[in-house]
N, C-alpha and C positions, 0 to 999 in steps of 0.2 A: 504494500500500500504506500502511498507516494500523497503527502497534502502540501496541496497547493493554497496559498494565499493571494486574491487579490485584495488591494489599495484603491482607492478612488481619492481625488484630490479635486477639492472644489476651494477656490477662495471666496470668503465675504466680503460685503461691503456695507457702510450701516445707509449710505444713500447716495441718490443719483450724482452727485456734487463731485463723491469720490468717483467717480468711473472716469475714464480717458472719453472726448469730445463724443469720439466716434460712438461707443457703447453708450453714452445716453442718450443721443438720439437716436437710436437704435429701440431701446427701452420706448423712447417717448411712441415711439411709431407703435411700438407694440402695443402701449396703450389704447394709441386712437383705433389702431383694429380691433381690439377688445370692443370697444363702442360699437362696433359695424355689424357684431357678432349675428347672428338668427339660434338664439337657445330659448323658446319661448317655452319649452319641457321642465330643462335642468334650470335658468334661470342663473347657470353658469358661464357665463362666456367669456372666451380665450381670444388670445390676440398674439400673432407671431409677426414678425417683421426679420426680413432675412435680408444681409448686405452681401451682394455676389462680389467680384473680383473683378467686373468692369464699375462697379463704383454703382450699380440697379438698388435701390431699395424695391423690394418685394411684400407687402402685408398680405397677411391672412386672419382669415377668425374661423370659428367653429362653425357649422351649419348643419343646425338639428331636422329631425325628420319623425314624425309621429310613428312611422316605422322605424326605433332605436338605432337599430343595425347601419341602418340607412344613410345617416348622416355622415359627416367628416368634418375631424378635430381641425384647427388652426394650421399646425403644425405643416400636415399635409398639404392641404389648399396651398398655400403659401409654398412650398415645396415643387409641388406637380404642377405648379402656375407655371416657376421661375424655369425647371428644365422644359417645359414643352415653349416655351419663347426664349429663355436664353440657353439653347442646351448643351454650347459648351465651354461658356460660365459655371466656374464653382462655386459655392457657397464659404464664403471666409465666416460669417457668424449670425446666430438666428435668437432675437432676443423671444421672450414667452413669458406672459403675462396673462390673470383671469378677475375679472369684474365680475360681481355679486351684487344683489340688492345693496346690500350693509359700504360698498365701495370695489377699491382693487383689495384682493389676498393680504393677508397681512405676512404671508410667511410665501415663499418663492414655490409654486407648484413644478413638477418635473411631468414632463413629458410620457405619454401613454408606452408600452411597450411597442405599437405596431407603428406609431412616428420615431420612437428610437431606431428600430430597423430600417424603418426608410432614410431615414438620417445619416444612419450608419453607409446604408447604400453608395448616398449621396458622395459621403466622402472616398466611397472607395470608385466610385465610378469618374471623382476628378483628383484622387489620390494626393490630396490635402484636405486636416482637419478640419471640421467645423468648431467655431468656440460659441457656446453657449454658455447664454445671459441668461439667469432667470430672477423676473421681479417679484416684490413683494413690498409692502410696505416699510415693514420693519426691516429688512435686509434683502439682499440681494446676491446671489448667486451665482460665481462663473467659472464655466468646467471647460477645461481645454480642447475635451474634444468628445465626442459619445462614445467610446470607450470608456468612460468615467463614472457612463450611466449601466450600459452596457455591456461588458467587456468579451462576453461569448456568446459574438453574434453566425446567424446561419449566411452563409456567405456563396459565393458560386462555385468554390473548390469542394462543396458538399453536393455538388449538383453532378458531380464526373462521377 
């Protein structure tokens, strides 16, 4: 038997003030997509904003469907927008945020596991990391890359 240890390594920050120019507006956009959301079910909506490597900002939000199944997370949207028009632009960093009745989160949400693998994809499909921001009121959250989230994902060398 052989144990293996993973690490995940995220840094905090207590607010937008502290982040570099680029990561707050990044955040702020995420915000505004949070507003745009369609969660009239859950009454949770997410807002992602992705900054590609030609300098595109990308927003997305959640979009619910009375058929649960149906709908699609932020994450995504935002995601499958930027490669079917930009698609061979990578993703350098995708901030993610979620508005409630009560305001934004007070604590930084993480991304679903089926936007982790597409995420993951993403980077391996332009073989540079994505860095993800995640907000919250009280702090904020940033993980170098989704391996962080992630780290034993299904990949296409599982597919030979």
């Amino acid at each position: 038997m052989k144990k293996k240890e993973i690490i995940s390594y995220f840094i905090e920050y207590n607010s937008t003030s502290e982040l570099p120019k680029d990561d707050a507006m990044l955040v702020e956009k995420a915000k505004e997509a949070a507003k745009k959301a369609y969660a009239p079910y859950s009454k949770f909506s997410v807002g992602a904003a992705l900054l590609l490597d030609n300098g595109e900002i990308i927003e997305g939000n959640n979009q619910e469907n009375a058929a649960y199944p149906s709908g699609l997370c932020a994450e995504r949207v935002a995601i499958f927008y930027a490669n079917s028009v930009y698609p061979n632009n990578a993703i350098k960093a995708i901030a993610i945020t979620a508005l409630t009745e009560k305001g934004y989160v007070a604590n930084p949400i993480p991304p679903c596991g089926a936007c982790l693998q597409v995420m993951r994809e993403s980077e391996n499909r332009a073989h540079k990391s994505i860095r993800v921001i995640l907000f919250g009121e009280k702090n904020i959250a940033i993980a170098k890359n989704i391996q962080q989230f992630l780290p034993m994902t299904f990949n296409k060398e599982m597919l030979k």
